[in-house]
N, C-alpha and C positions, 0 to 999 in steps of 0.2 A: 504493500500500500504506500510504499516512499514516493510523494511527491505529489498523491490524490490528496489536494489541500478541499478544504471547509467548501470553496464555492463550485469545484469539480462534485461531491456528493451532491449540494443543492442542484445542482444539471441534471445529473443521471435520474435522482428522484424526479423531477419534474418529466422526465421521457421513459419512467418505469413503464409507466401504465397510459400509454396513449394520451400522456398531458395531464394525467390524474396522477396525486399527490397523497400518500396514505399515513392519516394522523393516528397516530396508536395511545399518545398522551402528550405528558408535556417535555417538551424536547430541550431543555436548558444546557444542555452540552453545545445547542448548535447555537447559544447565544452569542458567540465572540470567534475570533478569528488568532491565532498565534504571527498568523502570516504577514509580514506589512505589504505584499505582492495583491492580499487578499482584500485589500482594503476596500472599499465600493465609495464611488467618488458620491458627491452630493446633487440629488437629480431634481427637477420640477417636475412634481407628479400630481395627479388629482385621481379622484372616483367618482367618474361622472357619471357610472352606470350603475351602480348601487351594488345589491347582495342579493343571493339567493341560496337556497339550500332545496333539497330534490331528492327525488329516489330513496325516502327512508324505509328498512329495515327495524329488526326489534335489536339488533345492535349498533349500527350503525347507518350513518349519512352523506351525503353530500352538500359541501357546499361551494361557492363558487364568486366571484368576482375579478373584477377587468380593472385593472389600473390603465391609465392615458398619461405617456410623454407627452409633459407640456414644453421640454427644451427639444432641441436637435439631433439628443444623442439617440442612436439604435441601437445601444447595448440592453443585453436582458437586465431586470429589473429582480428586487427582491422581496418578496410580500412575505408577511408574518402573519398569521393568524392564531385567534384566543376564541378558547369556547367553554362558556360557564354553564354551572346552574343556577344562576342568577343573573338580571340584566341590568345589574354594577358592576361585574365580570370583577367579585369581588372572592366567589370561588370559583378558581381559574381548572378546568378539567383536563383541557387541549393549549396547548401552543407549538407553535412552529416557524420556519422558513422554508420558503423554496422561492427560485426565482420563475421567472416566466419571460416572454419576449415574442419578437415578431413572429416564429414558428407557430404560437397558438393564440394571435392577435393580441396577447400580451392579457390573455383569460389567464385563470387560476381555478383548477377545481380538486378539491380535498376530498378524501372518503376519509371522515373522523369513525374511526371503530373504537371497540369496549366501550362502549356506552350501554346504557340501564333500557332496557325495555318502556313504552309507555309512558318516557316523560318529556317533558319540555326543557328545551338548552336555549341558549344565545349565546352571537356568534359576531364577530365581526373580522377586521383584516387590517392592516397597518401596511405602509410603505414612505421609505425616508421620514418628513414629519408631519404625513396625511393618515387620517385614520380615517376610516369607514364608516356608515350607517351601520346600526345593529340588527341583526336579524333573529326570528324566534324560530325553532323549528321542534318538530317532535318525532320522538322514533316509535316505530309499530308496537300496538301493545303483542304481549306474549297469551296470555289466558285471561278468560274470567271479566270481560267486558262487558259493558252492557249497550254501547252505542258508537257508530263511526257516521262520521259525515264528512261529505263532501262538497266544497264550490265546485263548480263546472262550466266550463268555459271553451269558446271555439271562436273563430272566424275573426279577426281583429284588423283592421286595415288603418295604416295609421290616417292615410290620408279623406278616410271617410268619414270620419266624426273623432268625436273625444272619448277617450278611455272610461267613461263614468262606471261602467260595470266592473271594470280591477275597482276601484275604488269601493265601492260598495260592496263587493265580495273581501276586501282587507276587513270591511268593520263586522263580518260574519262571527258569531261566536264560537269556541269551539269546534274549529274545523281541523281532521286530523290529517287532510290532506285539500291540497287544488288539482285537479283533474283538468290537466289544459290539452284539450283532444284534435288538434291541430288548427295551419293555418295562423300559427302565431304571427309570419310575417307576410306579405302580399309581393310576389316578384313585379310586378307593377312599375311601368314608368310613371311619367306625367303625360297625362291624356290617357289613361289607362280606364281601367276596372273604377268605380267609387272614385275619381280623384277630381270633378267635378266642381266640390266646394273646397279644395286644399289653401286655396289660397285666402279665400274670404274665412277661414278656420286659424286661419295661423298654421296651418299643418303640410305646407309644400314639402315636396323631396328636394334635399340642398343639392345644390348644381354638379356637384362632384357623384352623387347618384340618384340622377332624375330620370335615366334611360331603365330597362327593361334589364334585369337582373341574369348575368349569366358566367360569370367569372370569382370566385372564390372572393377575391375585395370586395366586389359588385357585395356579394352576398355578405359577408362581413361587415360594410357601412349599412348594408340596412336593418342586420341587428343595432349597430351601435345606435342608430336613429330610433326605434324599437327603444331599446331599455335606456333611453335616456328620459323617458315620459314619466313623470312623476308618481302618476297610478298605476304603470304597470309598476314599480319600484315598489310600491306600497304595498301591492299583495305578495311580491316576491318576498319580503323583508316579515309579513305578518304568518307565512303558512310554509310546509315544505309541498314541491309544484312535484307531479309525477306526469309528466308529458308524453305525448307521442305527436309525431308529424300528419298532415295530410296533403294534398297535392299543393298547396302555394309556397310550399317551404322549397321547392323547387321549382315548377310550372303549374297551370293548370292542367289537371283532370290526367296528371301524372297515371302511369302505369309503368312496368318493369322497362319497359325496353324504349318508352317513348314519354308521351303529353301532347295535348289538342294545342298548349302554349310553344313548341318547341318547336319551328321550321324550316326548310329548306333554306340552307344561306348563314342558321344560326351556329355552327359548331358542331361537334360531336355532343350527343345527349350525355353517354357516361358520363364523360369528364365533368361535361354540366353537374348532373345528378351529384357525383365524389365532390364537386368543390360545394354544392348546395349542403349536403351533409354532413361534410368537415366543419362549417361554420355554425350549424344546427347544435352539434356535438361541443361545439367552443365554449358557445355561447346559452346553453340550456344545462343544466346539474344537473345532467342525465347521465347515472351507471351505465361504461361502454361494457357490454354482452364480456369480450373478454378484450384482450389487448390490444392495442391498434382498429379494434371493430367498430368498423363508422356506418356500418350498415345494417346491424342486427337491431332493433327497436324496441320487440314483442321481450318482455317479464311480466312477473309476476307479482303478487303483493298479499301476503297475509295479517290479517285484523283480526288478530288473535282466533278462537273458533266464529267469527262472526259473517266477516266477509272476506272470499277469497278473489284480489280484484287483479283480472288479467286484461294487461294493455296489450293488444293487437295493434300490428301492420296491415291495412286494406289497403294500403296506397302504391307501394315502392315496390317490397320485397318478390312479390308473387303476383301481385295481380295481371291478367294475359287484357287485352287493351277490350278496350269498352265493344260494344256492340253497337250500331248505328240503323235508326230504324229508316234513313232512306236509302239503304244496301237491299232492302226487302221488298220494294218498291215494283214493280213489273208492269207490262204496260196490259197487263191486266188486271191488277190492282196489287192490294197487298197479299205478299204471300206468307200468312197466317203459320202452315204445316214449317215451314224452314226459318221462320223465327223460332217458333216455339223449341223446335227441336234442337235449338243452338245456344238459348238462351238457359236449357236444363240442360246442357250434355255432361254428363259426367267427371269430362275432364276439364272443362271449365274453371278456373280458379281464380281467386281472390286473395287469398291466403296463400297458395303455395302448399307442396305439401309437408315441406318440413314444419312450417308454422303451425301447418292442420295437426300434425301427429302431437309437437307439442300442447296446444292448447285442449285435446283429448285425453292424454297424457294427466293435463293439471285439473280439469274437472273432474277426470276421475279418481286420482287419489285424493280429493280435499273436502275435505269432513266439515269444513262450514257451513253454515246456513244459508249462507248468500252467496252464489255464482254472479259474480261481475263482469262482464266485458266492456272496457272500457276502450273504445273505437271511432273513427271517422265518421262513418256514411249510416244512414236509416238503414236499419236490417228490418222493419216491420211491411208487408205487403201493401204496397202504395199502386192497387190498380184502381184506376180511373176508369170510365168508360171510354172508347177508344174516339167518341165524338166528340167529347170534353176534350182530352188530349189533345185534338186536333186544333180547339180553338183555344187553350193552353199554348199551343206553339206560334200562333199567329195572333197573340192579342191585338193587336190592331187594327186588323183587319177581320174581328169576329165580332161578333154580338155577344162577348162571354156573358153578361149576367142575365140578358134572354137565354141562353143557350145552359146556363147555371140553372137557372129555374123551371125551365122544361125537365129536365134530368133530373131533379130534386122530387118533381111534382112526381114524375113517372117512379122513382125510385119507391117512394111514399106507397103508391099504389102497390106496384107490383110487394112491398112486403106485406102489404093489406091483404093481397090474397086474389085482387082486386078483378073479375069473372069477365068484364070489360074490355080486358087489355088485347089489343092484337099481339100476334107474334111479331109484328116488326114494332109494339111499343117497346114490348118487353126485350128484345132484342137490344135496344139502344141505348138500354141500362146493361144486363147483363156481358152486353161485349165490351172486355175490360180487357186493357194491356196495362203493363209496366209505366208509370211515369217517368221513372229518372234509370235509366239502364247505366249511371255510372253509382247507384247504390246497389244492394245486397240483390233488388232485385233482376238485375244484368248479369246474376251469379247466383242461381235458384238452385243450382244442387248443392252447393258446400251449406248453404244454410240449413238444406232439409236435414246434412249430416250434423249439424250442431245442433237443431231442433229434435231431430231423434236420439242423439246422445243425452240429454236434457231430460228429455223424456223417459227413456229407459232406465235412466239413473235415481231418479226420481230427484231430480234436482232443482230448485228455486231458481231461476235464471231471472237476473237483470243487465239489460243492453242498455250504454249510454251513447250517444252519439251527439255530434256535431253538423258541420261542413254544410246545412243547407240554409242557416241564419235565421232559422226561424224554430220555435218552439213548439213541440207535437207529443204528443205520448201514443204508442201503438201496444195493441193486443197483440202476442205471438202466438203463433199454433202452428200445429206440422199441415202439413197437405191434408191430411186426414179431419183436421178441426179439433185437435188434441192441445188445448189448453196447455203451455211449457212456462211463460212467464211473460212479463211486460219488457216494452222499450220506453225509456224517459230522451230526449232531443233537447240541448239545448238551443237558444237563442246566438244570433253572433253579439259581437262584444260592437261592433261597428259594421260591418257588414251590410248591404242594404239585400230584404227579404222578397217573399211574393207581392208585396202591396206595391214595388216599386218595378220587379218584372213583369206583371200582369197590369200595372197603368192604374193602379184603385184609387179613386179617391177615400178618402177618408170615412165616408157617409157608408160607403159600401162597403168596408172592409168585414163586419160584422157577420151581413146576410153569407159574405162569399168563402169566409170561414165555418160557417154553420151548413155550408152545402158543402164543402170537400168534406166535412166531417160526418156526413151523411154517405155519401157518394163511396167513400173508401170505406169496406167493412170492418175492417180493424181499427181505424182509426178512431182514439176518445177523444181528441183537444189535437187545439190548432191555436195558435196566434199566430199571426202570417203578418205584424207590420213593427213589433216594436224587438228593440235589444235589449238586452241583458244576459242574464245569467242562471244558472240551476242549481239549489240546494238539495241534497240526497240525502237522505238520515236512514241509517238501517239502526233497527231492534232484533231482539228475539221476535217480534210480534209483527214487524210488518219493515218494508221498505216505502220510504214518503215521500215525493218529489214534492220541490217547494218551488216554481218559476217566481223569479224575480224581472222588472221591467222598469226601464229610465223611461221620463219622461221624450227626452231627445238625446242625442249625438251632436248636432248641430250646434248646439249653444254650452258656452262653460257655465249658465245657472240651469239647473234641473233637477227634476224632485222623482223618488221611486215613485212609480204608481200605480200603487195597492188597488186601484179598480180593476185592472187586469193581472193581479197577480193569481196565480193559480196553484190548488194542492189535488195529487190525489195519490193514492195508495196503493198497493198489492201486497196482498199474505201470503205467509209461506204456506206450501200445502197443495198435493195435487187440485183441489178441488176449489182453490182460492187465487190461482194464477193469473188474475184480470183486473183489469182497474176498477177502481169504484174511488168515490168524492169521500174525501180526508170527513172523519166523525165529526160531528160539533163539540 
């Protein structure tokens, strides 16, 4: 070891583990240097990205933060970090050094182990003489719990509105985790997706990345634009985050080998994809799979016997590319038989089937109450009539809310029984296709095998999902109409929903909510025009979705608004797998 001085150890540590840094306790040996070679000159630094912690464990955690050269120099940098059970970091548990530098955008992420099951720490980070925001975090309980919850969150665009949802999910009480289910950043230029009001918002992309995101900096500066917002800072700093990606963390409508965002002229996709992930990984205190693995997403998470909550990949790892319903097109019309048959083939995948065997794998050894999948896209059957669809696809040139209210009326009926009906009424309800073929329903076999797995297990199943900005609760069942469990959907955090694709005014947004939720059999509850966020609370006794909603995105005054907030619940128990309205 002759000549491995003090600041050769802080390097190696910091490229042990793909940029990850493992705190064991408190490391007072590495407080000083013998070396005068070793000296670290005097640097201008700040923390303009705040803290976070991630991925907990019943022993241990991540956490994470980015120091910013405020001088000229590109030498790596050295951060210390302290982690108490108190937050006067007056009993100190953890301390350390490692440095960090241009290799990992000058991130810093710690796996603090030997910690206590079930409680709460605080954490912060030091560098030259800048100290950090403090952050709280808690690790997995081990047994004998009686409650977990979750905020939950998706779709966040910086340039479409203000973060009001982080912020009001920071003042959440007792949350043992944040569930951020993708889409945390938008690849988006200016003139893009949502960017519309950026300027009249205060919320432009800076000039240095205002184009369309496709280079590893590209990707880099628009996390740092990203977590330099006060309220995402705030929920980082109040909860530990347990994330996973969905297709904007790269392009739109991502799949393995391509994206609907990615075009001729633009580069190679991989490399896209590897520098989109690398930055993902930097800048998110997310546990890498194993060493250098910038690609593996899907773990696991246990709450003590309570809830067993497994994040999935729908996006990246496996999925084979969407299906396109004007491929089925003929100039004889549509051809029904070679949709169907492609849309259920077997080999069809979403997941992949490494991800499938494990996520089969963890449902069925886990002996908790609560199966969680916590994931992207709507796994609940969103078939519309295929007329509605059609004028779903061309709102502007349909009659949607005549076209709404024919179908509503007829639907009415035909459950009536109604003796009246011709075969072409009843036809124009009952022929139903797939609405969105880039959710679960674009991939109808792997879901029947997770629905029948669920089912044969006799397992409580609860699916969360994200990515379509709007707020929905579905009934699951197998093909058969075997009751397996519910889906809860969040809202986006900014995101603009169906009241702004389908052209609604405001006066209509009501009636056109109460027909989809007619119209789709499974479907309980819809909000289709406001943002926010979702509260999950598991019991022994029931799982309780709580949507929460801001009044606006658009303005920095706004108030929740408890008129459309919405609860409803599902029990454990074959025979109780369906929603019904929260008790009084």
């Amino acid at each position: 070891m002759a000549g491995f001085t003090r600041r050769d150890f802080l390097r190696a540590s910091a490229l042990a583990l793909g940029g990850v840094v493992v705190s064991t306790g408190l490391q007072g040996c590495l407080s000083s240097s013998s070396s005068s070679s070793d000296a670290t000159p005097a640097r201008q630094l700040a923390f303009e990205h705040g803290i976070a912690s991630g991925d907990p464990l019943a022993d241990r955690i991540m956490i994470w933060t980015r120091v910013t050269p405020k001088d000229s120099s590109t030498a790596d940098v050295e951060v210390s970090w302290e982690v108490a059970s108190d937050a006067a970091f007056t009993d100190l548990l953890h301390s350390g050094t490692a440095s960090t530098g241009e290799a990992r955008d000058y991130t810093l992420k710690v796996d603090v182990q030997n910690l206590t099951p079930g409680q709460s720490y605080f954490y912060r980070f030091k560098a030259a003489d800048q100290v950090s925001a403090a952050g709280k975090m808690k690790t997995l309980p081990a047994t004998g719990i009686e409650q977990v919850r979750f905020a939950v969150l998706s779709c966040s665009n910086f340039p479409a509105g203000y973060f009001h949802a982080y912020s009001q999910a920071a003042q959440e009480s007792d949350l043992d985790a944040v569930l951020h289910l993708g889409d945390y950043i938008y690849e988006y230029g200016t003139g893009g997706y949502a960017t519309e009001d950026a300027a009249a918002l205060g919320r432009s992309l800076p000039q240095d990345n205002n184009g369309e995101l496709f280079s590893l900096e590209d990707y880099r500066k628009r996390y740092a634009l990203y977590r330099g917002d006060a309220d995402l800072q705030a929920l980082h700093a109040a909860a530990p985050f347990i994330a996973v990606w969905d297709d904007h963390e790269v392009a739109n409508d991502t799949w393995k080998d391509g994206a609907e965002n990615h075009n001729e002229g633009e580069g190679d996709f991989t490399q896209r994809k590897l520098a989109a992930l690398q930055a993902y990984f930097e800048w998110l205190p997310v546990r890498p799979a194993s060493e250098d693995d910038e690609l593996t997403i899907y773990r696991s998470f246990d709450f003590g016997d309570l809830v067993s909550l497994h994040m999935l990949d729908t996006r990246i790892i496996g999925r084979d590319e969407q299906l396109n319903y004007a491929n089925y097109y003929t100039p004889t019309g549509f051809d029904a038989a070679a949709f169907t048959a492609d849309v259920s083939a077997p080999s069809r995948t979403l997941l992949g089937q490494a991800q499938m065997n494990w996520l089969q794998s963890q449902i069925a050894v886990s002996t908790a109450t609560w199966q969680v999948l916590g994931q992207q896209v709507l796994m609940g059957r969103m078939l519309l009539p295929a007329e509605m669809l059609t004028a779903l696809s061309n709102p502007a040139g349909a009659d949607l809310a005549s076209s709404l209210t024919e179908l509503v009326t007829l639907k009415l009926r035909v459950q009536a029984g109604d003796p009246s009906l011709t075969p072409a009424e009843i036809a124009r309800v009952n022929t139903v296709i797939p609405y969105n073929l880039d959710a679960w329903d674009g991939y109808a076999y792997e879901r029947e095998v997770i629905f029948g797995l669920a089912r044969s297990l006799d397992k409580n199943l609860v699916v969360l999902a994200g990515d379509t900005h709007n707020a929905w609760a579905n009934n699951l069942s197998t093909l058969a109409g075997e009751p397996v469990g519910v889906e809860f959907a969040t809202a986006g955090v900014t995101s603009p929903g169906l009241e702004s694709y389908l052209g609604l005014p405001a006066a209509a947004i009501p009636s056109a909510e109460q027909a989809i939720t007619t119209l789709v059999d499974d479907l309980e509850y819809l909000n289709a025009s406001q943002r926010g966020y979702l509260l999950v609370t598991f019991t022994a006794d029931e799982a309780r979705a709580d949507w929460r909603f801001v009044s606006t995105v658009k303005s920095s005054d706004y108030v929740v608004d408890d008129s459309r907030s919405k609860t409803l619940v599902s029990l454990p128990g074959s025979a109780n797998r369906t929603l019904a309205n929260a008790p009084i």
